[in-house]
C-alpha positions as CSV (number, residue, x, y, z in Angstrom):
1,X,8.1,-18.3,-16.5
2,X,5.5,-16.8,-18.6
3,X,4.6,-15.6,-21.3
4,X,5.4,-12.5,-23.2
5,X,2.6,-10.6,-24.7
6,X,3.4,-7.8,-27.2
7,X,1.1,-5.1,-28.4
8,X,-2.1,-7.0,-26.2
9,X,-3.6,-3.9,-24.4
10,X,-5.3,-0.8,-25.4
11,X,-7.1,2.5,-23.6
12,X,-10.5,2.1,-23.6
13,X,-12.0,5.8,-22.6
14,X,-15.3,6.0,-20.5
15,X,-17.1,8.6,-22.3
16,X,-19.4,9.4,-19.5
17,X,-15.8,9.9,-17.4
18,X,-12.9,10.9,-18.8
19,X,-10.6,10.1,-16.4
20,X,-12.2,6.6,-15.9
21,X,-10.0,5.2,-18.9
22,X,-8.9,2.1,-18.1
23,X,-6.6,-0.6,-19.7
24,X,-8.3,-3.6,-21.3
25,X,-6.4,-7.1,-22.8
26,X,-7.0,-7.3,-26.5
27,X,-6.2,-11.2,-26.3
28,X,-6.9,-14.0,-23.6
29,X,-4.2,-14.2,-21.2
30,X,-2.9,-16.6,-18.6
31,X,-1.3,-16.1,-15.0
32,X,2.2,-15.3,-15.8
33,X,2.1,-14.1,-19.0
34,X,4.1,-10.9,-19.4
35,X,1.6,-8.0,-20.6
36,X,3.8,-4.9,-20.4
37,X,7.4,-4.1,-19.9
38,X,9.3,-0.7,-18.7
39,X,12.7,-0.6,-19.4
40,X,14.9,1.3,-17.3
41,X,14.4,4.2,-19.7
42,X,10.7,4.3,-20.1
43,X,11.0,5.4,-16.8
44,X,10.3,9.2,-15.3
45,X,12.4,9.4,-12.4
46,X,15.0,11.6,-10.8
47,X,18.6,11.0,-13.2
48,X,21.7,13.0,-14.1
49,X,22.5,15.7,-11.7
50,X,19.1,15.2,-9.6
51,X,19.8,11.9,-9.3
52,X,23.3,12.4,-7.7
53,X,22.0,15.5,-5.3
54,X,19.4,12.7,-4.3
55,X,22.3,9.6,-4.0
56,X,24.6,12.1,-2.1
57,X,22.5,13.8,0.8
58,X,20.0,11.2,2.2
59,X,18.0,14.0,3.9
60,X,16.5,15.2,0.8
61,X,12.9,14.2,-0.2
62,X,12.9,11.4,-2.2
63,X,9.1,12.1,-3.5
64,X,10.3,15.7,-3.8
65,X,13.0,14.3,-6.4
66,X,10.3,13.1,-8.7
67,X,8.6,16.5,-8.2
68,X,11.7,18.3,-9.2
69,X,12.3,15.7,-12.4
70,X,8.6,16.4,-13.4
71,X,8.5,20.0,-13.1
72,X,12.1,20.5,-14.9
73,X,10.7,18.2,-18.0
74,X,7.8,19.9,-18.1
75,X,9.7,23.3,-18.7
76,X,12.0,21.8,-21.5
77,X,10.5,22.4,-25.0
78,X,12.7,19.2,-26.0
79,X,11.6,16.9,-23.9
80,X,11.4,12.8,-24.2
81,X,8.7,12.6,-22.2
82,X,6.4,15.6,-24.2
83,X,4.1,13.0,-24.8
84,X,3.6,11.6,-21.7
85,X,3.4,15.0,-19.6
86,X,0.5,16.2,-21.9
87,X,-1.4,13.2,-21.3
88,X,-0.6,14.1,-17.5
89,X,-2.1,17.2,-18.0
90,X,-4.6,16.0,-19.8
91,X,-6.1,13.6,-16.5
92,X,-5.1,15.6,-14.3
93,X,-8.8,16.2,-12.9
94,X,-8.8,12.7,-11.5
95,X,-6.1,13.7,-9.1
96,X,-7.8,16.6,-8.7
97,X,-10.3,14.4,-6.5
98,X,-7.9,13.8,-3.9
99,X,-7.7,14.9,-0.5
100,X,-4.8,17.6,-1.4
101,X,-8.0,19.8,-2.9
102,X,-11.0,18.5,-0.2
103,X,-13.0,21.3,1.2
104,X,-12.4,21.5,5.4
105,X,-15.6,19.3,6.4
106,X,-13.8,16.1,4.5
107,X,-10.4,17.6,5.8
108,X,-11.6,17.3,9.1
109,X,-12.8,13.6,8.6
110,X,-9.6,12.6,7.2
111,X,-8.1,13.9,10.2
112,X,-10.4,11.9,12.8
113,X,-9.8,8.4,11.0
114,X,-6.1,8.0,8.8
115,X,-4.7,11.4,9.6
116,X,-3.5,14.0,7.3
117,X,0.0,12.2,6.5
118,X,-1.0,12.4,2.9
119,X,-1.1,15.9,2.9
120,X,2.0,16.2,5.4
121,X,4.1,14.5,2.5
122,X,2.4,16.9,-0.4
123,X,4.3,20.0,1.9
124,X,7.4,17.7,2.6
125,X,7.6,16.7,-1.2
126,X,6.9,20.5,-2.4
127,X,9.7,21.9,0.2
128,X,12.1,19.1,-1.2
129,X,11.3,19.5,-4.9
130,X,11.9,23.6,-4.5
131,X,15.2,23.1,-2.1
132,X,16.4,20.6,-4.6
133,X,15.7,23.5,-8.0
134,X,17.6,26.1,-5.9
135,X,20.7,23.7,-5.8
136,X,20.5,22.8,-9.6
137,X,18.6,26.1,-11.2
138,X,20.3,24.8,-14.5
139,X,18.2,22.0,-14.4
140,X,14.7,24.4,-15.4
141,X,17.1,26.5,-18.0
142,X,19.3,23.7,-19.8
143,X,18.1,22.5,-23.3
144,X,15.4,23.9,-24.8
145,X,13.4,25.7,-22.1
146,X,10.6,28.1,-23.3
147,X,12.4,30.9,-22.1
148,X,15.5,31.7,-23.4
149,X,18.4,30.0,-21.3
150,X,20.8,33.2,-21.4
151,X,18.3,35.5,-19.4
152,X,17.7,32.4,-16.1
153,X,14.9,30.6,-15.6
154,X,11.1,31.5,-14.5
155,X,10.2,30.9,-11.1
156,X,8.1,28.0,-10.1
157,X,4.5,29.2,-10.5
158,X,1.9,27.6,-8.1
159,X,0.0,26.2,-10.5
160,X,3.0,23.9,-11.7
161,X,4.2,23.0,-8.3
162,X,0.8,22.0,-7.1
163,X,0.2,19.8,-10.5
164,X,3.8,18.0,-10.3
165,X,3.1,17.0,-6.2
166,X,-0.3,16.0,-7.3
167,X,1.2,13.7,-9.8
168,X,3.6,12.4,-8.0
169,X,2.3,11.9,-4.9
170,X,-1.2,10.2,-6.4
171,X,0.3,8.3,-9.0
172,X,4.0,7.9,-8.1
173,X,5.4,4.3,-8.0
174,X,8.0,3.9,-5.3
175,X,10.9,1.7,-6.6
176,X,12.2,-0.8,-4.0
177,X,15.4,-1.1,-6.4
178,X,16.6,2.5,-5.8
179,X,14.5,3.8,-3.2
180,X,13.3,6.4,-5.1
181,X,9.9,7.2,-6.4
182,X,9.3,7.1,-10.7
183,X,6.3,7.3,-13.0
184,X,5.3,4.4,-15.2
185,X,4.0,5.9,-18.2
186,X,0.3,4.3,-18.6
187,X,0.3,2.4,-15.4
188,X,-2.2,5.5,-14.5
189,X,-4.9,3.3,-16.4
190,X,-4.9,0.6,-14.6
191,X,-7.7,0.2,-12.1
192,X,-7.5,-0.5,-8.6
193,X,-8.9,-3.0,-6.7
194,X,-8.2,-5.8,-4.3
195,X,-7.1,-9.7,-4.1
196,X,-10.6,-10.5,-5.4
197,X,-10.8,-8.3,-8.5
198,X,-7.0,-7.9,-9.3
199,X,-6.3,-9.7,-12.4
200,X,-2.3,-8.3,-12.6
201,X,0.3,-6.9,-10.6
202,X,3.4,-4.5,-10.8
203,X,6.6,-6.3,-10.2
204,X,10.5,-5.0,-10.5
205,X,12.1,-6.8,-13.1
206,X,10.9,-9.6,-15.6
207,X,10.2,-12.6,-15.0
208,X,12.9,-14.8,-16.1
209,X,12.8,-16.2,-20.0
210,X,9.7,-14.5,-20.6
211,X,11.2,-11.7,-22.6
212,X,13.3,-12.1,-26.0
213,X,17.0,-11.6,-25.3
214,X,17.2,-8.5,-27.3
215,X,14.8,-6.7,-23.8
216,X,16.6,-4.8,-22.2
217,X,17.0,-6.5,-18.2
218,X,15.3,-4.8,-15.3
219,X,12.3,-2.3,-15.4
220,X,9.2,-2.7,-14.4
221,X,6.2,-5.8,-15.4
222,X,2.9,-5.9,-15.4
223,X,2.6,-9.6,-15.2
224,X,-1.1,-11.6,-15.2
225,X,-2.1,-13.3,-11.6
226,X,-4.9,-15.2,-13.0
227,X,-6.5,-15.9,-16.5
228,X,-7.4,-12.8,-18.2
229,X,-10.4,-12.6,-20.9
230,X,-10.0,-10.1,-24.1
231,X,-11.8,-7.1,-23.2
232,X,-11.1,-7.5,-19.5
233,X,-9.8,-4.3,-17.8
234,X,-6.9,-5.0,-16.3
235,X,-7.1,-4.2,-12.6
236,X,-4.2,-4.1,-9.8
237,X,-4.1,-5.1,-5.8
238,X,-4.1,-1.7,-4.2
239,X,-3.7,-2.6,-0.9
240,X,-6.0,0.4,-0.2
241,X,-9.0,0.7,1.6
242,X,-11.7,3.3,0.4
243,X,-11.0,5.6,2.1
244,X,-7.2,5.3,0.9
245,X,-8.5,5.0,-2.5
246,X,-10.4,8.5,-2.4
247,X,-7.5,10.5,-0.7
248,X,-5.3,9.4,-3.6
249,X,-7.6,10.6,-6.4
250,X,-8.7,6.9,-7.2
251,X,-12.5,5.5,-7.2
252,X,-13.5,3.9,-4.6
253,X,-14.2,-0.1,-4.6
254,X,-17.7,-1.7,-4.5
255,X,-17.3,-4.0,-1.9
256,X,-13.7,-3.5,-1.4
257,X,-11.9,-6.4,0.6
258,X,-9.6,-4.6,2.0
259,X,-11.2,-2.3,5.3
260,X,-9.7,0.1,7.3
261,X,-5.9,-0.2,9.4
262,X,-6.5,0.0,13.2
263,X,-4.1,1.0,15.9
264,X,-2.4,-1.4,18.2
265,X,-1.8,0.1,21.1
266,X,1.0,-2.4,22.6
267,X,2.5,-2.6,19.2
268,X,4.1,1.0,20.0
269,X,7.4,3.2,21.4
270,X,9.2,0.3,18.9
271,X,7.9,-3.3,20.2
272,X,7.5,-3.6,16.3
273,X,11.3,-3.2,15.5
274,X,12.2,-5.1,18.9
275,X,10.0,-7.9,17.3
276,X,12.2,-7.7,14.4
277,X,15.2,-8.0,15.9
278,X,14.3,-11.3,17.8
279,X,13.0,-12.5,15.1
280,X,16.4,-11.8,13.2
281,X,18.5,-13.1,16.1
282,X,16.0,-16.0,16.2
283,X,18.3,-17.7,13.2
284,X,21.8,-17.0,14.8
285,X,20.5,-18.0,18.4
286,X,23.3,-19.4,20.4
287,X,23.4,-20.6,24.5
288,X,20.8,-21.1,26.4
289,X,18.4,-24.3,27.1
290,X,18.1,-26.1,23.9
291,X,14.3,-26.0,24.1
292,X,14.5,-22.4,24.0
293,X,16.8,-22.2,20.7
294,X,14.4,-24.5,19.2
295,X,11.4,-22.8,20.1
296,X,12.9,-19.5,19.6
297,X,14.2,-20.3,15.9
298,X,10.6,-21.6,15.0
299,X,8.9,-18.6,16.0
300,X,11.0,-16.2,14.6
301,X,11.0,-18.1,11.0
302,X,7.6,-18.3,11.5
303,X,7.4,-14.6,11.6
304,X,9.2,-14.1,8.6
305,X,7.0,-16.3,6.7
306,X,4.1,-14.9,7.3
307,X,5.4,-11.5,6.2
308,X,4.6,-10.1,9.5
309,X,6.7,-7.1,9.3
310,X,4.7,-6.1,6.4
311,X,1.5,-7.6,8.5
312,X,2.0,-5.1,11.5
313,X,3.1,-1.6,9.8
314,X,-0.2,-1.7,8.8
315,X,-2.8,-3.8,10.2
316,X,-5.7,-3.7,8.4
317,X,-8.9,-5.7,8.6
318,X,-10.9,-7.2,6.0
319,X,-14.5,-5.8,5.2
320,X,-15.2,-9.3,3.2
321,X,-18.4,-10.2,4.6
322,X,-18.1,-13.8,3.9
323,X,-15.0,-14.0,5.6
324,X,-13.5,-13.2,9.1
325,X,-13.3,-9.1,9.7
326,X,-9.5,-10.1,10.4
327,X,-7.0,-11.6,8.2
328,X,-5.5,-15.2,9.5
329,X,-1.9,-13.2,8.8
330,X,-2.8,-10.4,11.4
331,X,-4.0,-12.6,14.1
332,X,-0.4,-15.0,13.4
333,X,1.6,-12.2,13.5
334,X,0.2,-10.3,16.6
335,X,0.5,-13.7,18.3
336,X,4.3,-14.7,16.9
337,X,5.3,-10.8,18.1
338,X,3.6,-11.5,21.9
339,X,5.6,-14.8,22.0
340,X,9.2,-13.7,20.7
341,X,9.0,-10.6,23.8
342,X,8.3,-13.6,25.8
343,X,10.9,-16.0,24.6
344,X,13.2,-12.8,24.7
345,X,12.5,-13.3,29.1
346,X,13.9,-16.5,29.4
347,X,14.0,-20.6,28.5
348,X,10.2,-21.2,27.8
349,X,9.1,-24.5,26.9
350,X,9.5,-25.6,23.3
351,X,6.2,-25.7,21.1
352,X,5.3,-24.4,17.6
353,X,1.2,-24.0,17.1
354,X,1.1,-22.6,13.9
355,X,1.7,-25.6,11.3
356,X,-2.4,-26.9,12.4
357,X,-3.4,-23.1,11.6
358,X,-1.8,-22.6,7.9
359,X,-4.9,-22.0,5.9
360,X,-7.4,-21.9,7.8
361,X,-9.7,-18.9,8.6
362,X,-9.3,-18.0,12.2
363,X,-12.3,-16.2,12.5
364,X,-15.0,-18.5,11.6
365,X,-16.3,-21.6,14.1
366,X,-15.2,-24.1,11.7
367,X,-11.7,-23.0,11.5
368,X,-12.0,-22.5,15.5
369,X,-12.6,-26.4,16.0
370,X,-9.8,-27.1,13.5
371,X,-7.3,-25.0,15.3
372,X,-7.9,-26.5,18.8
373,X,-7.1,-30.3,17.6
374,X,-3.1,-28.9,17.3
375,X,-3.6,-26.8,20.8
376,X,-2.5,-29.0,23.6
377,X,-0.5,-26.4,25.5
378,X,-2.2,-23.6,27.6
379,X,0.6,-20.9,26.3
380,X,-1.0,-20.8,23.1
381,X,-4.6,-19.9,24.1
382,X,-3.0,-17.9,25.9
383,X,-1.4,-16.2,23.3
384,X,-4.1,-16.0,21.0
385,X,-6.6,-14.5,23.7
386,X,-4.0,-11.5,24.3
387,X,-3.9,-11.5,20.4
388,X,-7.7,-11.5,20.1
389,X,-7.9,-9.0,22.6
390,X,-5.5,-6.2,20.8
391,X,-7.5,-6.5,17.6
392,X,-10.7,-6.3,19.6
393,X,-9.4,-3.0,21.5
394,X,-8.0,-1.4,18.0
395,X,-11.2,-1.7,16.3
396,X,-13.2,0.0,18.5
397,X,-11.0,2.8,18.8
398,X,-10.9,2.9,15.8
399,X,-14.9,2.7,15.0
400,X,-15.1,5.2,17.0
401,X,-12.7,7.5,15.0
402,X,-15.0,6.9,12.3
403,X,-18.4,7.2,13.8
404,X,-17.2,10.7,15.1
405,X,-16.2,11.6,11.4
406,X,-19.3,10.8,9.6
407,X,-20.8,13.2,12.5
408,X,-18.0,16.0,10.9
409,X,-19.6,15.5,7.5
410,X,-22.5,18.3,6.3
411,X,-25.7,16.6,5.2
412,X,-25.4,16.0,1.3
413,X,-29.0,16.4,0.0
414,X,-28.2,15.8,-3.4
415,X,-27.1,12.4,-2.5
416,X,-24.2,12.0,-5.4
417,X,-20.5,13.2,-5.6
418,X,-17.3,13.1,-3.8
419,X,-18.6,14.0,-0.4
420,X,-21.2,11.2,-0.8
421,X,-18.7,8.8,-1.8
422,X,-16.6,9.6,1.4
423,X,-19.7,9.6,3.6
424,X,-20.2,5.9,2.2
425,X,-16.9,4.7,2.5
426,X,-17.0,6.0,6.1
427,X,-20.0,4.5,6.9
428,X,-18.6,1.0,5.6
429,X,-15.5,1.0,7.6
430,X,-17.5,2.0,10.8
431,X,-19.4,-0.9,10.0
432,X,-16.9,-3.7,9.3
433,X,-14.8,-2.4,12.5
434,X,-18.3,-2.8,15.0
435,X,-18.6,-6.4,13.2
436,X,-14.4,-6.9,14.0
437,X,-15.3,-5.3,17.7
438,X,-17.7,-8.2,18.2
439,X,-16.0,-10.8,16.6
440,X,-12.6,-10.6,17.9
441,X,-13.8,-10.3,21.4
442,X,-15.7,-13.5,20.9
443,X,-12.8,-15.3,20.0
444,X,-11.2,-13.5,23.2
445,X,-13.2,-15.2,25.5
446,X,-13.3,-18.4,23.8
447,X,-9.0,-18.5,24.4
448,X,-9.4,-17.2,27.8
449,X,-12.1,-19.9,28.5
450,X,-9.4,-22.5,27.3
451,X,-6.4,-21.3,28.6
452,X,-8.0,-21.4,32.1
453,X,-7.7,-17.1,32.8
């Protein structure tokens, strides 16, 4: 376990860009020392009566809870969290940058490539938040409230519903413990990057020993992944593309690893969940040819290792140019998925392919050679071309989603700002899919040349 580290951060304000603040380590760190802790109660979330309307009817918005917990603190004159909500209004005009105030023309991109989700769940959380205040109007006129708690409470103005959805929805932490989504009072400084600049991460709990007995358990951690130099800002994995990272308010990454998610067009109408289930039944598989049990409990625990739930939700390609444009993990899972449908048909023969493949980068020649020496069955060429093939046709649809939006864009002639900063993260992603288009169609042919199709 690691270390804890008391009182070893501070804000560090970028004069030239207010909302740029970031968190920096006062002293040297090193991977798995404990930097911060949230207790339970140093977190803004739904609680009290909210709380139990949101545990009691599961169709109400969980993001519109913390919308509703956030707009009914901000109304109390005695609230905890006073503090914390002015320094929320304070940056608020770094969430203004996100795609919930973009003019049409970046609308309109937004549309072509990720969709407008982001701003489906802004309406979804606002209609939550305001169904969940009509069923508890105490909850803006209890305690304190600027108005005077005999005479009701004052409508929701606009202006306060559109800053608490901003908030939440930009900045909101969803907690895996309870479901529901909470605020982590500073975590709003801490940069975002990707597996090469992250220096941290956010995990649920502490780690164990590595806080004095007198901490209270559970919370929230922000725990060091690698050695961390005083004065280093302190930077988070955000799993985000640019383009993510610019809908939700946040600057985009120089040369961020992570590129954009691309469609899968077999991985549709639930072959994702029917993948999940065979891998589930994988470890309780009874009958059949023994060959096919084995075969059929190795794949399926080799899909759980690899995360590949997780994997396929999302796929996403990487824009590291030194590196394949497709994560090892995606071509695995893509490849695991095709085989359990097929071991799902009938007694197949019993192989596993993947224990020559841990670690090493599919996408490159070298790891090609070093791959082939485990591949003595034509199945698994087989495989891997169909595999090859998907990621292939998913990134030039999706290329071509993104070619057509840079073509939505108006022609910036000042060449600075937001609408430069999308045009440039378009323009990346367009190219790291036309470099996935070619390389995954290489490696297409090159399975379909050994396999004998």
């Amino acid at each position: 376990s690691g270390r804890w580290r008391p009182c070893a951060l501070r804000c560090k304000e970028d004069d030239r860009c207010p909302p740029c603040a970031s968190v920096v380590a006062l002293q040297a760190a090193v991977a798995g020392d404990v930097l911060m802790h949230w207790p339970e109660e140093a977190l803004l979330a739904p609680e009290g009566p909210l709380r139990a309307r949101l545990d009691a009817n599961s169709s109400s918005s969980v993001l519109g809870g913390l919308v509703a917990a956030l707009l009914a603190e901000n109304r109390r004159t005695d609230s905890r969290w006073h503090g914390y909500l002015t320094f929320l209004h304070e940056v608020f005009d770094s969430v203004r940058e996100s795609a919930l105030f973009w003019p049409l023309p970046f609308l309109g991109a937004l549309n072509a490539t990720v969709g407008l989700d982001f701003l489906i769940s802004a309406a979804q959380a606002h209609r939550g938040a305001a169904a969940l205040l009509d069923e508890l109007p105490e909850l803006l006129a209890s305690g304190g409230t600027a108005s005077d708690p005999t005479q009701g409470a004052q409508p929701i103005f606009d202006a306060e519903m559109h800053w608490a959805v901003t908030t939440a929805l930009c900045r909101g932490i969803l907690d895996p413990k309870s479901g529901l989504w909470q605020l982590l009072p500073g975590s709003e400084l801490l940069k975002r990057g990707d597996a090469r600049t992250a220096n941290v991460h956010l995990r649920r709990g502490v780690p164990g020993g590595s806080l004095p007995a007198s901490s209270v358990e559970g919370g929230w951690s922000l725990v060091a992944t690698r050695a961390v130099g005083a004065g280093e800002a302190l930077v988070i994995d955000g799993k985000m593309g640019n383009l993510e990272l610019l809908v939700r308010g946040w600057a985009a990454l120089e040369a961020n690893g992570h590129g954009p998610v691309i469609p899968l067009a077999s991985f549709g109408n639930g072959v994702l969940e029917v993948a999940e289930v065979l891998a589930d039944a994988a470890r309780d598989t009874q009958g059949g040819s023994k060959s096919h049990d084995e075969a059929h409990l190795r794949v399926g625990a080799k899909w759980h290792q690899w995360r590949c739930k997780e994997e396929l939700r999302a796929p996403r390609i990487s824009c590291d140019l030194d590196s394949s444009a497709f994560p090892q993990a995606l071509v695995l899972c893509i490849a695991y998925s095709i085989r359990l449908l097929e071991l799902s048909a009938g007694p197949v023969e019993n192989a596993d392919w993947s224990e020559t493949s841990k670690g090493v980068d599919v996408g490159t020649d070298s790891g090609f050679r070093e791959l082939e020496s485990g591949f003595d069955d034509t199945w698994k060429d087989r495989v891997l071309h169909r595999a090859y093939g998907l990621i292939a046709q998913g990134c030039e649809s999706a290329e071509t989603w993104y070619r057509a939006a840079l073509v939505q864009l108006p022609i910036d002639h000042g060449g600075a700002g937001p609408q430069e900063a999308l045009r440039h993260s378009l323009s990346d992603a367009a190219d790291s899919l036309e470099r996935c288009v070619r390389r995954a169609r290489r490696q297409a042919e090159r399975r379909k040349w050994s396999a004998g199709l």
